[in-house]
C-alpha positions in Angstrom: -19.0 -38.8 52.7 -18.0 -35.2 50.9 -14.5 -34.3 51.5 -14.4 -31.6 54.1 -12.9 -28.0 54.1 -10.2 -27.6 56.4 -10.7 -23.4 56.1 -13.3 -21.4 58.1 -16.7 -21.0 56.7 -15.4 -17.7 54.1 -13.4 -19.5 52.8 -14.6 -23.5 52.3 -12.2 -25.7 50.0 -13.2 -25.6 46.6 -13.6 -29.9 46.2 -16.0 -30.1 49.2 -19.3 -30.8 48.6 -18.0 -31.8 44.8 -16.4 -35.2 45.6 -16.7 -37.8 47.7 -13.8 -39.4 50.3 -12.6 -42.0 47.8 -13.0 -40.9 44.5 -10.8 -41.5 41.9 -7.9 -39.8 40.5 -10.3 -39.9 37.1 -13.2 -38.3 39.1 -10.9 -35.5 40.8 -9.0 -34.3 37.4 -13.0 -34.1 35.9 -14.3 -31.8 39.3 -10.3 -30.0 39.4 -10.9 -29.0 35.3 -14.6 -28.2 35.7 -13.7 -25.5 38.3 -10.4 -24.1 36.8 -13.2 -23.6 33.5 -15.6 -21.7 36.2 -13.0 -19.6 37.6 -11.9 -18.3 33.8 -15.6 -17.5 33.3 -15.7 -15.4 36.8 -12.6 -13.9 36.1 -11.9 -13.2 32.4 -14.5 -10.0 32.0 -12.7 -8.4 34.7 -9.2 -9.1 34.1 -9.0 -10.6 31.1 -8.2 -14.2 29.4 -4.7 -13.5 29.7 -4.8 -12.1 33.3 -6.3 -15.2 34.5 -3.8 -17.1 32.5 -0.4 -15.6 33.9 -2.2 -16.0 37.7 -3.2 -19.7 36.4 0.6 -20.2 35.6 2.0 -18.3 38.6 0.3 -20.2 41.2 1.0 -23.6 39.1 4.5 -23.2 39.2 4.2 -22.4 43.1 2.2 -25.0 43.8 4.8 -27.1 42.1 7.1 -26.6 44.5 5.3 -29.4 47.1 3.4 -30.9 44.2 6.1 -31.2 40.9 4.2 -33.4 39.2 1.7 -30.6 38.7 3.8 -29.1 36.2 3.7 -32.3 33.9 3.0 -31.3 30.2 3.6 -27.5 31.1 6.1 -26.8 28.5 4.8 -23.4 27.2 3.2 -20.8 29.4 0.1 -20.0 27.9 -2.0 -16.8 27.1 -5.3 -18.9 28.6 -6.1 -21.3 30.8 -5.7 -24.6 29.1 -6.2 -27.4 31.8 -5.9 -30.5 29.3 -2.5 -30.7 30.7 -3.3 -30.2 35.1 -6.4 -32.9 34.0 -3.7 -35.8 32.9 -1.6 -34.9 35.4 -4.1 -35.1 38.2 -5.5 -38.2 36.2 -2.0 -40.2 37.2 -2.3 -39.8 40.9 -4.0 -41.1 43.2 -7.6 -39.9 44.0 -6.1 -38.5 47.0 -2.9 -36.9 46.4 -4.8 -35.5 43.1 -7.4 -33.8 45.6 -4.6 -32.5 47.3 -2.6 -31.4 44.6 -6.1 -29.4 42.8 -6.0 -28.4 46.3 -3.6 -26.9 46.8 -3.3 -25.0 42.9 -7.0 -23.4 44.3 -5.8 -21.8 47.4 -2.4 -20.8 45.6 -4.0 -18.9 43.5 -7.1 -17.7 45.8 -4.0 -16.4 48.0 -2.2 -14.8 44.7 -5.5 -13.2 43.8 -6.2 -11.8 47.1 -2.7 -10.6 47.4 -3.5 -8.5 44.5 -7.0 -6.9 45.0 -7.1 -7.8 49.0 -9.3 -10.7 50.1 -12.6 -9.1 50.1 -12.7 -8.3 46.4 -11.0 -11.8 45.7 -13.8 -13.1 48.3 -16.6 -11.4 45.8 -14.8 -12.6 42.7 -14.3 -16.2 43.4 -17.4 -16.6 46.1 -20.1 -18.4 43.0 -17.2 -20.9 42.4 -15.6 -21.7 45.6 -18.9 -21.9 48.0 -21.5 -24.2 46.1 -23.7 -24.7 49.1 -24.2 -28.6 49.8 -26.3 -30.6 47.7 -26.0 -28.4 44.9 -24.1 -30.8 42.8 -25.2 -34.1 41.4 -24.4 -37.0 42.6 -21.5 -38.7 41.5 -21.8 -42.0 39.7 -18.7 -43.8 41.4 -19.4 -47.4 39.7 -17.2 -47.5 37.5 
């Protein structure tokens, strides 16, 4: 069963319809990384590698706040979106509390975006990676 959004249709969580209830911490740091790499390719002709970068590190370190663990292997702040480090953190959580970490570091920085430009220019920005519609991702292998 996909793991559900929680949001209104605009805005649908970014894991749904990419994982299923139950995967693993290994499987959610793989989907978690994939995106982050999607949302650099949206955003980086508009604003710039480092532009996504400092909004990547702003809404890490507030996401930290309910999730420290996030900032695990964070020692530098860095001019690009490197998410070797958010991928083994995620990896040593649980499948669940590493959905709802990645989660939570999506909408951080949806909301930090949108504070910026205003949600309908976030919504046009970010619309190709957030809303896959369902079925539009392969099945997972989960038998491991």
């Amino acid at each position: 069963m996909p793991v559900q959004s929680t949001e209104g249709p605009r805005w649908p969580a970014p894991l749904a319809g990419r994982l299923l209830d139950g995967a693993s911490a290994e499987q959610v740091a793989d989907t978690v990384a994939a995106i982050w790499l999607e949302i650099d390719q949206a955003l980086h002709p508009i604003i710039g590698r480092r532009g996504v970068a400092a909004l990547y590190n702003r809404s890490l370190k507030l996401t930290a706040a309910a999730y420290p663990w996030l900032m695990e292997g964070h020692q530098h702040l860095l001019a690009t979106v490197d998410v070797t480090a958010l991928r083994a953190a995620l990896a040593r959580q649980a499948g669940a509390r590493a959905a709802a970490g990645g989660g939570a570091l999506f909408h951080t920085f949806r909301d930090l975006l949108a504070s910026l430009v205003g949600a309908s220019l976030t919504h046009q920005l970010l619309g190709s990676v957030w809303a896959h519609p369902a079925g539009a991702w392969p099945a997972q292998d989960i038998s491991r």
